[in-house]
N, C-alpha and C positions, 0 to 999 in steps of 0.2 A: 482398764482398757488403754490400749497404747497404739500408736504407729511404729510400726518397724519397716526400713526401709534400709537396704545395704549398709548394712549394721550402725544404724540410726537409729537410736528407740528417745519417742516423743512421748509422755503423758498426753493422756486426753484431757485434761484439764485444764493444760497447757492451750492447747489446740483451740477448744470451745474458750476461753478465754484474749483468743488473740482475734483481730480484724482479720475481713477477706482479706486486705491489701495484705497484710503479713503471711497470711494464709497462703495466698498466689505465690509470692515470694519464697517463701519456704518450701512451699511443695513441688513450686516448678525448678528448683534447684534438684530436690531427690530424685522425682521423675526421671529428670532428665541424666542425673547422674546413674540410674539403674537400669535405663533404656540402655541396650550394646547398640554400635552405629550403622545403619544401612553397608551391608556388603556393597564392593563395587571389586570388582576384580582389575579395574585400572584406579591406581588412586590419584585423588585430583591434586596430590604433590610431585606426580610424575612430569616431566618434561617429553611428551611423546613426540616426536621425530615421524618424517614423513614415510613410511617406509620402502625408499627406494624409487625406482622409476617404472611405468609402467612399459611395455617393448608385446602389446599385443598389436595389430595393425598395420598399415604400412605408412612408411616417414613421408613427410612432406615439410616442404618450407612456406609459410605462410608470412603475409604480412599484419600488423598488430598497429596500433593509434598510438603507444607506449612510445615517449620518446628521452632515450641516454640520458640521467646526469651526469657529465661527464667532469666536473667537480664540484665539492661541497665544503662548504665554508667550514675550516679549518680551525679558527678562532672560537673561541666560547660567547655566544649568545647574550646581550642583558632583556632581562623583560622585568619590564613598567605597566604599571597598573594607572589606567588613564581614565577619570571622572571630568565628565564636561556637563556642566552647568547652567542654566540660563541666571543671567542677575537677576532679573525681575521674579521670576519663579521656579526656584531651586528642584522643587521637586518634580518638574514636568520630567517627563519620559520622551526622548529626543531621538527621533530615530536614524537609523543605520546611515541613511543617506545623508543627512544633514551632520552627525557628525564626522562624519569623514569630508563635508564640505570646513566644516569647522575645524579639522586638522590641516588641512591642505593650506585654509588661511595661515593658520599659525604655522606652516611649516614653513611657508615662504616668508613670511615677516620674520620669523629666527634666523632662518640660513640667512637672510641678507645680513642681520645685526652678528651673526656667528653664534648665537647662544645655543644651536644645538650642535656646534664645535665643528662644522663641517659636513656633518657626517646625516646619511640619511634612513630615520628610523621608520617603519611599516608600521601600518595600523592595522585592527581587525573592524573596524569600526563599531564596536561596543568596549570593553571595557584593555584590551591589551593591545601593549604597543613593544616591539622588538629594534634592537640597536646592535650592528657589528662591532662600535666601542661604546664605552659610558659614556657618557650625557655631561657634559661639566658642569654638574650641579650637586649638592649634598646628597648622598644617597640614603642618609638617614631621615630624614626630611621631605616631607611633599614639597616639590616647587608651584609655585602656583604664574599663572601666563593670564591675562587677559586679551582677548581675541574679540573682534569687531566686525563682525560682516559686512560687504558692502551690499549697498538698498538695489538688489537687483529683483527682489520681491519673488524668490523663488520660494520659499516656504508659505504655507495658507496663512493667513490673517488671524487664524484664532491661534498658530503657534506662536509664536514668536510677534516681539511688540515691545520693545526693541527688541536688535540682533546684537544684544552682548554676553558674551559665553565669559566664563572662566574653566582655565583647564589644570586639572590637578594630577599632576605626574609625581609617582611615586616606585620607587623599586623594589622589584619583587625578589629574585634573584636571579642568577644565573643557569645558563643552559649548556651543559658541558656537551657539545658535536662530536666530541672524539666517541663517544658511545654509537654513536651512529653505524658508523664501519664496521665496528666488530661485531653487530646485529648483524648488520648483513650478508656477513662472512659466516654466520651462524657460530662465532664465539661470546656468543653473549645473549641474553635474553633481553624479551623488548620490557625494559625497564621505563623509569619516568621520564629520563633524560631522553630515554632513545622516540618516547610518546611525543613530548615538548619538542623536539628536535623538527620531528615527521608535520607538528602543528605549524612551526616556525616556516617552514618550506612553505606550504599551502599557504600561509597568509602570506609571504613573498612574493610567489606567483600570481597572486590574484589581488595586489596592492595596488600597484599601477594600472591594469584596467577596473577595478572597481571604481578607481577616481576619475575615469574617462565615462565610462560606459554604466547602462544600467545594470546593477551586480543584483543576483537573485539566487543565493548560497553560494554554492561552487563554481556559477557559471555567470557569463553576462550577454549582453544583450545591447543590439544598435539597429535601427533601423537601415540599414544599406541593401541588405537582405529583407523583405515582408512580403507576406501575402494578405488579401483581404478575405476577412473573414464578416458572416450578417451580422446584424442589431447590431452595428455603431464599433465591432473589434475588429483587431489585424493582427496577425501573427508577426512576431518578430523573431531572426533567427540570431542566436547565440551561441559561443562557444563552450565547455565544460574543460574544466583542469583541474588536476585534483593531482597531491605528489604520492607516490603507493611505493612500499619497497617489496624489493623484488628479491631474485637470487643475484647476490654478490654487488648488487646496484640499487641506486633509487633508479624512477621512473616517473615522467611525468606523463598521465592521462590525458588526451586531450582530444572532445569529439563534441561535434557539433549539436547543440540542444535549442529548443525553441519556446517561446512561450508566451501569449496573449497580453496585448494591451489593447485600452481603448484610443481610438482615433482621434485626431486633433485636428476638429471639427467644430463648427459652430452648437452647440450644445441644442437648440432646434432641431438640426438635420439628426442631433444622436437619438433625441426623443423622436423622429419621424422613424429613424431606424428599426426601435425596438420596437414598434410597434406593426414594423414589417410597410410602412406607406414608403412611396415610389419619389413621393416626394413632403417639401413643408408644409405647403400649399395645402395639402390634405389633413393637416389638422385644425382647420378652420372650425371643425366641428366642436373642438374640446377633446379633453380627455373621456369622456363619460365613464363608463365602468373600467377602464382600462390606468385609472390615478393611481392604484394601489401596484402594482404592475411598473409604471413608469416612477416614482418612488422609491419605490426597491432598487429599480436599475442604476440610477444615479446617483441613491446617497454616497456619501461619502468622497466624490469626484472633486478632485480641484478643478476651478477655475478661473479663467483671465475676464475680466470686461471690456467692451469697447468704447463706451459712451466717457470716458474721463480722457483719452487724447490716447496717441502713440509712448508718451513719456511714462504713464503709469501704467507698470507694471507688478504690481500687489497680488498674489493668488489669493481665491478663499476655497472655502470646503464645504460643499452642500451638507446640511444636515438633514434636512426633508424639506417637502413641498407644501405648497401653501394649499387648501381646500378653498381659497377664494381667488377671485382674478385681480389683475393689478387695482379694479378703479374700485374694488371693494376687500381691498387690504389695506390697510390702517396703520401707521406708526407715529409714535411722536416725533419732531421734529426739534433738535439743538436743545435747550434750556429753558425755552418754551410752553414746552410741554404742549404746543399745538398738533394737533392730532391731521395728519393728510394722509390721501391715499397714492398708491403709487404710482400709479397711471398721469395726474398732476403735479405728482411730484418732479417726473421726468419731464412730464411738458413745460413746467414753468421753470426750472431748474438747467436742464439742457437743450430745453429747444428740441426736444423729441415725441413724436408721438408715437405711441407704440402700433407693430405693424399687427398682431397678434395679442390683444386685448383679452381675447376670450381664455387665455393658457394661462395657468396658476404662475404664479413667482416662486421663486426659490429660497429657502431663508438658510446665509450662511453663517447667520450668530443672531443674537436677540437682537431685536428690532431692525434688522438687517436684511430687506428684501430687495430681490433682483427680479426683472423680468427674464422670461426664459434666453427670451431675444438678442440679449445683450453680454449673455455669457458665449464662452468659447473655453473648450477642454482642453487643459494641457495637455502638451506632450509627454510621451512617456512613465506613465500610470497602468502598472501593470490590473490586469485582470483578474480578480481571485476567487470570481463565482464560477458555478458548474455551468461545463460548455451544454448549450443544446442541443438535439442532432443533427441541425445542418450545421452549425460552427463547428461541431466534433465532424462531421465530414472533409469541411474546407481545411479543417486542421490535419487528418491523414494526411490528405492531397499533398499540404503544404510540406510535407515531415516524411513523407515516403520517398526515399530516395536509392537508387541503385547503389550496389556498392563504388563504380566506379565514379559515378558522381560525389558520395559522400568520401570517398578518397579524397575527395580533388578539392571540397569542402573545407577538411580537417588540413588541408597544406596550407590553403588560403588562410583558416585561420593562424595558422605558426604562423602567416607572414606579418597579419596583423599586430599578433602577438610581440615579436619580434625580440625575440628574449636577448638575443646576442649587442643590443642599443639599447638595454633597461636598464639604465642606472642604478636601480635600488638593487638589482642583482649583480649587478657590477658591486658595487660595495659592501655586497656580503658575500662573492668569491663564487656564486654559484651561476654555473654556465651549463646550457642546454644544450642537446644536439638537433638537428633540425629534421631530420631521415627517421622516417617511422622504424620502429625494432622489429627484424625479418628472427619468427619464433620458430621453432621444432616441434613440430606436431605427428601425429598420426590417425589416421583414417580404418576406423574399427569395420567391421566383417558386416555387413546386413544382415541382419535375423531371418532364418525361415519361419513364414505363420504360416497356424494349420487353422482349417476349419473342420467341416463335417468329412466325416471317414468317406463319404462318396462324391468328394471334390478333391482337390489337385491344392497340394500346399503351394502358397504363394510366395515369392522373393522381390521382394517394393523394390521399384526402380528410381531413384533420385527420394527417398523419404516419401512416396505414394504408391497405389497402384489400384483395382480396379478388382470388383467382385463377378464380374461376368460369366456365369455359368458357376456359381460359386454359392454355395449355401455354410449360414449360419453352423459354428460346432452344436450348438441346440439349441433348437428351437422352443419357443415360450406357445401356450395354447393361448389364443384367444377366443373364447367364448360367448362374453357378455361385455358391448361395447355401443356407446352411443354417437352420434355426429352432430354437433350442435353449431350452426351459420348465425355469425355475430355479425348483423348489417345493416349496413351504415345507409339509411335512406337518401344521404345528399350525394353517394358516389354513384357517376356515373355508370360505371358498368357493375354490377354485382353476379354473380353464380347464379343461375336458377336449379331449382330444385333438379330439374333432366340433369344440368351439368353437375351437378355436385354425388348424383348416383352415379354417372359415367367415371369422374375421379376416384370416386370408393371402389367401384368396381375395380379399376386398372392398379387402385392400393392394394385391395385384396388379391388381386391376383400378382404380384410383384410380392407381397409379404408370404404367398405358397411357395413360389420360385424360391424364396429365399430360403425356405426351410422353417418357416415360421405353420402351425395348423392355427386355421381360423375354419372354429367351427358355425360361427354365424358372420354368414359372404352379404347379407343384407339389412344390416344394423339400421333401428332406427334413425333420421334425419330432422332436424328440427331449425326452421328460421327464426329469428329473434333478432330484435333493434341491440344492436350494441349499446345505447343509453339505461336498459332496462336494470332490474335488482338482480345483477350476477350470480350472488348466491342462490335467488329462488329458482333461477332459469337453469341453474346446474345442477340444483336439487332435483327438478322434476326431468332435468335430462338425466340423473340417473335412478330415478324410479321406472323412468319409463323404458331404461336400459333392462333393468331387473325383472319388468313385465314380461318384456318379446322375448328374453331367453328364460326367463324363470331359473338366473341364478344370480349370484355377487356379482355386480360389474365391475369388471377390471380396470376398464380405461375409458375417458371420457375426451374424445377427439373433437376440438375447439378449430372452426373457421375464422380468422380472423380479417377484417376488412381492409387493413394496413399494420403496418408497425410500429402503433399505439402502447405505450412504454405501460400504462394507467390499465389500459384492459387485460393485458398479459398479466400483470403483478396480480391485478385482479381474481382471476381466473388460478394461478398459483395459488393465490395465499387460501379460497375457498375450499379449490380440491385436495390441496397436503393437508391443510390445519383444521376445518370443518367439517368435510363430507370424508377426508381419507381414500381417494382415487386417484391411479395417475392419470395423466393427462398432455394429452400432444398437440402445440398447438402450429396450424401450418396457416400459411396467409393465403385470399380468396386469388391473387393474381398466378398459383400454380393451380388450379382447381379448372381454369379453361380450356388448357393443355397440356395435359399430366405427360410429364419427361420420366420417364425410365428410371434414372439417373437421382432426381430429386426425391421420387416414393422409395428409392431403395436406401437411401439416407436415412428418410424416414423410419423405415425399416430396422434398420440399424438401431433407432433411439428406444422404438417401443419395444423389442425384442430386451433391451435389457432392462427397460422400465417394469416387463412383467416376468421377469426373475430367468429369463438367459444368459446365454454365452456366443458371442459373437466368433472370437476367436482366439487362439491359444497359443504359447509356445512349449513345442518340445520339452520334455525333462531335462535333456542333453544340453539344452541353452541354457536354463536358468536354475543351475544345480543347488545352488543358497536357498532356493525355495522348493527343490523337488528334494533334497534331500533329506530335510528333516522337517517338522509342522512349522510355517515360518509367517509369520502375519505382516504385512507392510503397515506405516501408517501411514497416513497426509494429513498436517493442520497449519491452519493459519486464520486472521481477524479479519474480519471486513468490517470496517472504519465509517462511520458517516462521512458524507463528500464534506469539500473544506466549506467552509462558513455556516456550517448545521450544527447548531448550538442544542443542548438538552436530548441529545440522541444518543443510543446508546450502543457500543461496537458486538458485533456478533461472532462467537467464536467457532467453529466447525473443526471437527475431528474427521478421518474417515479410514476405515479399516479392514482390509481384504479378507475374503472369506472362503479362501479354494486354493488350494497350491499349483491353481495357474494364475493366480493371482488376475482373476477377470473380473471379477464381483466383488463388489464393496458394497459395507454399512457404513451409516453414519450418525454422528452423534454431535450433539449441539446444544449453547449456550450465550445466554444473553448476558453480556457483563457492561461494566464501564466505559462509558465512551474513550475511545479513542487511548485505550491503554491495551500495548500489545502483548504481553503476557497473557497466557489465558490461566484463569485463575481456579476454573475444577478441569484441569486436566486432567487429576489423576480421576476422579469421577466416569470422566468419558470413554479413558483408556480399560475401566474396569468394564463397561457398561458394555464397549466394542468386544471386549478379549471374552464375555459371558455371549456373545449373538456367534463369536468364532464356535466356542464349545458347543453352541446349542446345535448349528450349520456342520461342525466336521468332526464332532466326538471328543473331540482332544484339544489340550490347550497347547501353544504355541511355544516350542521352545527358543526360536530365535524371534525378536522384534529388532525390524530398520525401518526406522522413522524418518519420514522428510518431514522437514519445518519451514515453511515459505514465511515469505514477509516480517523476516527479522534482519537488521539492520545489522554492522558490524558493532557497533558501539553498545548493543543488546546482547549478544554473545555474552556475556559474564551470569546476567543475573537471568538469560537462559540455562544456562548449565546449573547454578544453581537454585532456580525455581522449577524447572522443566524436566528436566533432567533427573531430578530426584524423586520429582511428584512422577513419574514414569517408572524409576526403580524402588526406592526409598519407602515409598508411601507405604506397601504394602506392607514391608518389617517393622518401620516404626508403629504403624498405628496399631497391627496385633501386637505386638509386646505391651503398648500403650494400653490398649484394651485391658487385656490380663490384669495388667495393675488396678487398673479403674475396678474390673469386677472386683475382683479380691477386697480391694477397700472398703465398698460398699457392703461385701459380705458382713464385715465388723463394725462396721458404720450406719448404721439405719436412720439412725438419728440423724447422721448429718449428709444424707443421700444430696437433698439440692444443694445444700454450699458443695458437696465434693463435684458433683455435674459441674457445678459455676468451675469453679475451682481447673476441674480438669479440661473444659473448653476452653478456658481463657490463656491455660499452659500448654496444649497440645495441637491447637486446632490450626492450619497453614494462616498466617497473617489473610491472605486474600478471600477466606471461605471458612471464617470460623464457627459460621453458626451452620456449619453441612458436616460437622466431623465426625459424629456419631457416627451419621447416616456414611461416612465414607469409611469409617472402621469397620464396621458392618458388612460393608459392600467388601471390604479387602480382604476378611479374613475367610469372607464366605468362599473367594477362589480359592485359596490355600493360603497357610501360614508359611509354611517349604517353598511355595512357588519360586524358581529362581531366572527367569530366563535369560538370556545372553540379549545386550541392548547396542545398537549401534544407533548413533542421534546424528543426523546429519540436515544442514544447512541448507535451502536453497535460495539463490538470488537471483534476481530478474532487474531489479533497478540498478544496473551496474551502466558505466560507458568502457566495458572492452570491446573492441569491434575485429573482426580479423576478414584480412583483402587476399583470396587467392596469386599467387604469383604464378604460375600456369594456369593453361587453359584445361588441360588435361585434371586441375586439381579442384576444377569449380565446376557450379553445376549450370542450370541454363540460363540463371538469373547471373550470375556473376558473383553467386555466395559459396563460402565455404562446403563441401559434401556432408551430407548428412553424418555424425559419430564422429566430424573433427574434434580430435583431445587435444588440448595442451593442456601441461604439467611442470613447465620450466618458463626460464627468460622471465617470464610478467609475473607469478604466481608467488608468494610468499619464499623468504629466506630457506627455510626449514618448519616454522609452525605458524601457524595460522593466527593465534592469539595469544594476546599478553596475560590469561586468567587460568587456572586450571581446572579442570585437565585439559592440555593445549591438544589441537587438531592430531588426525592420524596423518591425512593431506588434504589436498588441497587441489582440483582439478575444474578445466570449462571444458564442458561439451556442448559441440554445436550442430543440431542437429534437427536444427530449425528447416522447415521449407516454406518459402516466402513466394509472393507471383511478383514483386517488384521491389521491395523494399529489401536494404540491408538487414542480413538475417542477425540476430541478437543474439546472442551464447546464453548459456544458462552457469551459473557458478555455486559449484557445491563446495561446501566448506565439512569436513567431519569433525563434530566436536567433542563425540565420547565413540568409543569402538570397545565392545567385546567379544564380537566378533570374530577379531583377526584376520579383517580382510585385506588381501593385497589391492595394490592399485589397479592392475587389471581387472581382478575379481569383482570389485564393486565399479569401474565405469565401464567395463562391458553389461556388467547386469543392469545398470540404472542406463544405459540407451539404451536395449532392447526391450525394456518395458515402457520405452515411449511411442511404440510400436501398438500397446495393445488402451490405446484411450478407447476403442468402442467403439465410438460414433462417426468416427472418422476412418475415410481408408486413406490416410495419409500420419506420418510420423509427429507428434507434438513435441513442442519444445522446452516442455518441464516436464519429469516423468508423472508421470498421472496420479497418484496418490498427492502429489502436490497441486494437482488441478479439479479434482474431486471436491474439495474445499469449497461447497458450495452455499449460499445464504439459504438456509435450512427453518427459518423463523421469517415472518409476515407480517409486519403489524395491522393491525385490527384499528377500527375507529377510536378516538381518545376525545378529551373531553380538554379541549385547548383556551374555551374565554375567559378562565378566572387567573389571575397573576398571582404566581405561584415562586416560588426561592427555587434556586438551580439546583438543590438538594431533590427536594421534592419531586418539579417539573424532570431529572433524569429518575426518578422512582416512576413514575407513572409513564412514562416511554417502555421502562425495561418491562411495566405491567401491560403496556398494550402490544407486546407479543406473544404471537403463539404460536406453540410449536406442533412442528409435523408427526401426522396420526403414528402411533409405534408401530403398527405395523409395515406404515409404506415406508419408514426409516429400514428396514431390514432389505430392502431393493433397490436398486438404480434407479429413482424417483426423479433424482434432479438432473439427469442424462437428456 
């Protein structure tokens, strides 16, 4: 008995005599050498070129936040590898802030003694430091600097104790600039130099105000600009820079950003804050249930005291609150070992008596208690928990700005900025221009929509327009449908049962108008406490749906009392993941006087929630999809909020089903927190492309995929984890299969080591133990399946912003017209990325409609094309498909397959009092979701 593999022949005696480890080794070499490699008709050793310019639309000149480098340091770069230390405790973790105050010391104590030769080197403030000449010191050799901070008491009491740093500089190499140019000129590829180059900029530009101002990445932050925001925060406004190369230039980025700190306030008035009281005064009561609440809010907050004089200045850092008040908290006292409380201790100590006795203390290190009373917040401590909805309102307000305003914004900041009197850019040669860059654009053609054959195609006027007299292309039946009133006994005004059948009615007759048949016009109605067991109240609201009409209820229409974040999720997570219904949920304050206008929205949502079509375009517009079976995708993660520990990110796929591309499936997965690759992609793309076949007969010969929420610096190990598991998967793993069987055919004996064996060699690093099942799933499509793949980027977290220069070229907000393209001036040299296969191009469309705020472009990046699409071909197709979101009679500013991307999974109740390891406690998160019934996945459910 032998192995034979591409003319390999093993003895089995051999075989059964060696370990797995040898075994895995051995056979994931053969495998892998007998496996031929996923086709790809662009190979990722091509260098692809943008192809050309697009010339659909009409030109306009626009203005852009991008502003000239108008030269670039000519000299080669040194970079130093910079380790700063505390003496007393080597290994603390020192952060951003403080060592870049720890460089500042040392830089001014050198340049006076000359030891850093004159010359002034930038920091990143973690581990790298850059110089326009050497350093005169050994460069073979770490120098070592001892640095002393003066006792101005700005870092907490548990860091630092003493302020003696040592700083260890050492050279890394050089950075040769001269590559820079000839990137940009598109003679050259963006190499390490040209990477290092692009690094060295950005940490230039943002040297000197990081050591003025609060730095928060790319951008910083000064209180001169703020607005206030509830519970104790304030918005502070800041600017963003970032150096980007362009065609034939660098460019500096530069747009106004904002971001949350807490107030610098007596720490009383923050605790009165959070807990929403008017004043101090009002917590004479205590905290009572509300400790665990205020706790939360504060840990971690520095603080100043006032009871030791004006001279001491010391910060500490709350670590949690005390469960007892000052005059029955307890510490030892000196050498002693005498136990007092603290309430006497203040009084016999300072001559204070506390005004607020009944308020727990603060303890900001062992045996270290403060009364609340006598703390006071620093300055400038950014914010980094989730805003609530009135903070996320004050915060729009604060961050919504016209465009002419945020023009006038982004000048202010140049001026602050004041590049042309920055010394560290004076000495490394690079000068800015101060005149935003006026781009070349063009303004693409507005799409015809159609609806129903006995309505009038419509032409949106400014990215909107109106359905008036205007019906659905098809209309969904509704049949069997319930009304259930979620109410709130403490609100004032609630619906009575008269008003809520007067709403339904004027629903139903608005949902006829529209082209929608409702064959039951008087759906049961049911009141209910919003406190109650949601699940059982929706259960018997759709039994009791399934009585009056005696069939499946389709939809379960929820009143809600306000806009309660808890009872909506509620109510979703029951009827997608338990009962399997959709469900529309409207608030009780339209239900008094039903507008027209708000039930025909509605209209809009349930119509595609129960397997409609709203509206459509033309063949003649959107030829890449009428001409041959063409499937779109949309995917992206959604992330736990920041400081949600043991949560697990959720990944959503979504996949059109109609070659008007109006209908989509979707498909979904629970993986790893906060890691943005999704890891069974190829799983979901098989899972979508089998719901296509079942829906249109025929499988898809072209797929173009948006991918939202990937970052530029992700782009590589997208292409090659995404990218492949999209094409790849299905060649490699039926070949793979074939070998597995065959083996096994001769192998009986050793069936589970060769399973071990062949999972542990074939199965993707992120999803080893699903490989079968996805071999399985691949070859079930076809083994031949070959389709043509275009993979395209979308970004939304960018700061390009673009200011009409005519009146005639904006619209009534003072933003860009709907389908502004730029393709030049700001936009990449020639390719997109330094990894392969590099971009086809590289294009923003702006085609945002805003009621007040500057509108945001959207930026798509192409990182595989087989397609062979021109650049008109794919941004005229990708803005007229931002035309057909659905629910909206107005244009969206990502095309919709990238907005579709919906949280598709609900967690269920979990089992949180036992202390559990971070391995574990994220296993039992990813187990307490569940996912949406299969059925309502096949519909616009989360519409």
């Amino acid at each position: 008995l032998i192995f034979w593999a591409n003319d390999i022949v093993i003895p089995a005696f051999l075989v059964v005599r060696r370990s797995v480890d040898v075994l895995h080794d051995l056979f994931g070499t053969i495998f892998h050498t007998a496996l031929p490699a996923p086709h790809f008709s662009k190979m990722s050793t091509e260098n692809v070129k943008r192809p050309g310019l697009g010339c659909l639309g009409r030109e306009i000149n626009i203005r852009s936040n991008f502003f000239e480098v108008q030269s670039l340091p000519s000299a080669d770069i040194y970079h130093y590898d910079v380790t700063i230390l505390n003496d007393v405790t080597p290994l603390m973790k020192i952060p951003p802030s403080l060592n870049r105050r720890i460089w500042q010391q040392f830089e001014d104590e050198k340049l006076n003694a000359r030891v850093l030769g004159r010359f002034r080197p930038i920091y990143d403030g973690r581990k790298n430091a850059y110089s326009p000449k050497a350093l005169p010191f050994d460069e073979n050799d770490a120098a070592v600097f001892d640095v002393v901070l003066p006792e101005d008491g700005d870092a907490p009491l548990s860091e630092i104790s003493p302020k003696k740093f040592k700083i260890n500089i050492r050279k890394v190499g050089d950075i040769i600039m001269a590559e820079l140019p000839e990137f940009l000129e598109a003679k050259l590829g963006l190499t390490d130099n040209c990477l290092n180059a692009i690094m060295v900029l950005d940490v230039l530009i943002r040297h000197k105000p990081s050591m003025l101002y609060a730095p928060v990445g790319r951008s910083f932050f000064t209180d001169r600009r703020k607005g206030w925001l509830p519970n104790g925060s304030e918005v502070w406004q800041g600017y963003h820079q970032s150096a980007r190369p362009a065609v034939g230039k660098m460019m500096i980025n530069v747009d106004v950003s904002a971001t949350v700190f807490y107030e610098e306030i007596p720490l009383i008035d923050m605790v009165a804050k959070i807990l929403n009281y008017n004043r101090r005064d009002d917590l004479r009561d205590g905290f009572g249930e509300e400790w665990g609440k205020v706790e939360k809010a504060i840990k971690s907050l520095r603080i100043t005291v006032d009871h030791r004089g004006d001279n001491f200045r010391r910060k500490f850092q709350i670590f949690k609150l005390t469960k007892t008040t000052p005059d029955k908290t307890f510490f030892e006292t000196g050498d002693t070992g005498v136990r007092q409380d603290v309430a006497s201790y203040f009084r016999k100590t300072y001559n204070r008596r506390l005004n607020f006795p009944m308020l727990p203390c603060v303890v900001v290190q062992k045996n270290n208690y403060l009364p609340i009373e006598v703390c006071h917040v620093v300055k400038g401590q950014r914010c980094l928990r989730k805003l609530n909805r009135a903070q996320t309102k004050e915060m729009i307000n604060f961050t919504c700005q016209p465009p002419d305003m945020r023009a006038n914004l982004i000048k202010e900041g140049i001026d602050l900025l004041n590049y042309r009197e920055n010394d560290y850019l004076k000495h490394f040669g690079l000068t800015v221009g101060t005149e935003m860059a006026i781009v070349k654009a063009r303004v693409l053609e507005t799409p015809t929509l159609s609806y129903h054959s006995s309505s009038r195609d419509v032409v949106p006027d400014g990215g909107a327009w109106n359905l008036r007299n205007t019906k659905v292309a098809t209309g969904a039946v509704l049949g069997s449908w319930a009304v259930i009133h979620f109410r709130d006994p403490r609100s004032r005004r609630s619906p009575t049962i008269r008003q809520l059948e007067v709403f339904i009615r004027e629903m139903v007759q608005i949902f006829h108008t529209t082209g929608l048949n409702v064959v039951n016009r008087e759906p049961p109605i049911r009141q209910v406490s919003h406190n109650g067991n949601i699940e059982e109240i929706l259960k018997e609201g759709w039994f009791e749906a399934a009585r009056t009409a005696k069939a499946q209820p389709q939809l379960l229409m929820c009143v809600l009392p306000d806009t309660d974040v808890n009872l909506y999720a509620q109510i979703k997570r029951v009827t997608d993941t338990v009962i399997g219904v959709s469900s529309q949920c409207v608030q009780a304050v339209h239900t008094f006087e039903p507008k027209k206008q708000y039930c025909a929205n509605v209209c809009l949502k349930v119509n595609l929630k129960l397997g409609g079509m709203n509206s459509f375009l033309n063949r003649d517009q959107i030829p890449f999809i009428a001409e041959q079976p063409t499937i779109l995708f949309g995917a992206d993660v959604t992330h736990p909020a920041p400081g949600t520990v043991n949560k697990p990110s959720i990944a959503a796929v979504c996949g059109s089903m109609d070659s008007r591309a109006s209908r989509y499936s979707a498909s979904i997965r629970v993986q790893e927190g906060r890691v943005e690759i999704i890891s069974d992609l190829a799983e979901m793309v098989v899972e979508i492309l089998k719901t296509f076949y079942q829906q249109c007969g025929q499988k898809p010969r072209r797929i173009l995929f948006y991918r939202d929420g990937v970052s530029e610096r992700q782009f590589q190990i997208v292409r090659e984890e995404e990218i492949r598991a999209v094409r790849g998967m299905c060649h490699q793993s039926s070949h793979a299969f074939s070998i597995f069987l065959l083996c096994r055919r001769h192998l009986r004996v050793l069936d589970l080591l060769s399973l071990l064996i062949f999972r542990c060699t074939f199965t993707p690093r992120r999803s080893r133990l699903n490989f079968v099942y996805d071999a399985a799933a691949c070859t079930s499509l076809d083994p031949n399946y070959n389709p043509t793949i275009t993979f395209v980027i979308v970004q939304k977290r960018h700061h390009a912003r673009f200011f009409p220069m005519r009146k005639q070229d904006a619209d009534r907000t003072g933003n860009c017209l709907p389908g502004t393209v730029v393709e030049t001036t700001i936009t990449h040299p020639f390719e997109f990325d330094f990894c392969e296969p590099l971009p086809l191009c590289t294009f923003i469309l702006n085609y945002e409609f805003s009621m007040e705020c500057t509108s945001r472009p959207c930026h798509y990046h192409v990182l595989h094309d087989e397609n062979n699409f021109t650049p008109d071909s794919l941004q005229d197709l990708t803005y007229k498909l931002c035309y057909l979101y659905g629910r909206a009679t107005r244009a969206v500013s990502i095309v919709p397959p990238g907005t579709f991307h919906t949280t598709n999974f609900h967690e269920s109740e979990a089992d949180t009092s036992t202390e559990v390891s971070d391995q574990e406690a994220q296993n039992r998160a990813i187990a307490s979701y569940r996912q949406v019934k299969p059925d309502l996945r096949k519909v616009m459910y989360f519409m």
